[in-house]
TILUM-417909 format. One record per residue (C-alpha): x, y, z; residue in one letter. Coordinates in steps of 0.25 Angstrom, whole numbers, padded with zeros to 4 digits, always signed. Example, Ala and Ser with C-alpha at 12.3 -4.5 7.8 and 13.67 -1.06 7.14 Angstrom:
BEGIN
+0049-0018+0031a +0055-0004+0029s 
//
This chain:
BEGIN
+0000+0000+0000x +0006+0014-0004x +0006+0026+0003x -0005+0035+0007x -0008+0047-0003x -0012+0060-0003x -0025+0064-0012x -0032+0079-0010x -0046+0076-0016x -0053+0092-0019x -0068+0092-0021x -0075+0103-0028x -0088+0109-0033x -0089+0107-0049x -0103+0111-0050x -0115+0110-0041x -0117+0096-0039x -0103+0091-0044x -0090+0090-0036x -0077+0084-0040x -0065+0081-0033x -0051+0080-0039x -0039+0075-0031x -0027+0085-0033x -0016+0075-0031x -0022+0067-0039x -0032+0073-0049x -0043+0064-0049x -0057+0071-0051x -0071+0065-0047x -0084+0070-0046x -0095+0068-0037x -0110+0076-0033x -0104+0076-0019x -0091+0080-0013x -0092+0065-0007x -0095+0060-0019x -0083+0067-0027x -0072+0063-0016x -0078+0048-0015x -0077+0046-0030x -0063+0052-0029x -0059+0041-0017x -0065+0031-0025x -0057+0035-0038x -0045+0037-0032x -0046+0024-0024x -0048+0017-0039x -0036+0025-0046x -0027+0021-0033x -0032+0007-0035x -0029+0006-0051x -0017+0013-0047x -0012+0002-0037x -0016-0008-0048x -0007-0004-0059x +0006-0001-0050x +0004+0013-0052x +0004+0026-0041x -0010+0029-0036x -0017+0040-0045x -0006+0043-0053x -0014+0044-0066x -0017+0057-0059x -0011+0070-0056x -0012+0080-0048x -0025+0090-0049x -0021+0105-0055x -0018+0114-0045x -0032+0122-0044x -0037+0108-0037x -0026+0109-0027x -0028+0122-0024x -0045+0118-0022x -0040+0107-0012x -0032+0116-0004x -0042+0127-0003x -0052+0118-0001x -0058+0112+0012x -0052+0098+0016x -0063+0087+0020x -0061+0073+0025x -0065+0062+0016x -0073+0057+0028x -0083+0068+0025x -0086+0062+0013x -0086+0048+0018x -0075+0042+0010x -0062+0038+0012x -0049+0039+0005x -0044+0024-0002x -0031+0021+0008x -0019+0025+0000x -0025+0040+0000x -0026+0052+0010x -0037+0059+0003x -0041+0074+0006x -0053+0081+0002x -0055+0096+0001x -0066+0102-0005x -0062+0114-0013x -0069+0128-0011x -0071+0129-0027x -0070+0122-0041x -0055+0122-0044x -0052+0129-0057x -0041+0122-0066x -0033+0129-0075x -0037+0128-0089x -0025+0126-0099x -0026+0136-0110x -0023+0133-0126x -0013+0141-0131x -0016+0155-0138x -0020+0154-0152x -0012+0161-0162x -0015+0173-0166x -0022+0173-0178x -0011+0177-0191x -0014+0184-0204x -0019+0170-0210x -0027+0166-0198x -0035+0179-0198x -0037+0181-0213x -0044+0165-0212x -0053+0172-0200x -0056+0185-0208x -0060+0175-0221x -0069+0167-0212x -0076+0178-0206x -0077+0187-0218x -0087+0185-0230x -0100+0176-0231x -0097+0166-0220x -0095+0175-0210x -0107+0184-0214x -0116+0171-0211x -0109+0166-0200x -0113+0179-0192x -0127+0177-0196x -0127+0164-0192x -0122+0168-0177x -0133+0178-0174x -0142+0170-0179x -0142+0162-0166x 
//
């Protein structure tokens, strides 16, 4: 049997009705009506993943990596609760912890890069579009909605 590990489990409000839970060193996501419900479907899947792990020879949840930084921060910030409240239990090789967080953590969105600026060929092909017949009937066509 392998050492106990650490997992911080945050829960949060996605929508009324809808809470989900993600692990931070571990980013493992589940969703649920309750916060009960969320944090028992995480045990149970982290339980399974620990299991398959174990099976195959390989390190507990390693398929996994660690959650972006604004589900940390949401953890940190948020308030801690013993898994007892929710009446669960954490599978033995883990010291689960439980904070619900004050708010929906917001992940950072990754931006494509800039277009190119539109060059003497790319603009006249735009001006030839928009200019004569087509153009005149495209317009009508819009304000007709």
């Amino acid at each position: 049997m392998s050492a106990v590990q650490r997992l911080s489990l945050v829960v949060y409000q996605d929508v009324p009705g809808v809470w989900v839970g993600r692990g931070i060193e571990h980013d493992l996501t589940a969703e649920g009506r309750s916060i009960g419900e969320t944090v028992r479907a995480l045990l149970r899947m982290i339980h399974a993943h620990t299991a398959f792990d174990a099976r195959h020879d390989r390190p507990a949840l390693s398929a996994f990596r660690p959650a972006p930084q604004s589900y940390w921060n949401a953890f940190h910030s948020g308030t801690q609760v013993p898994l007892t409240q929710f009446g669960a239990l954490a599978p033995s090789e883990w010291d689960v912890t439980v904070a619900i967080a004050r708010q929906r953590p917001t992940e950072q969105r990754t931006h494509w890069p800039a277009q190119p600026a539109a060059g003497p060929g790319r603009e006249s092909a735009i001006r030839r579009t928009l200019t004569g017949a087509d153009a005149h009937q495209r317009s009508r066509s819009i304000t007709d909605f």
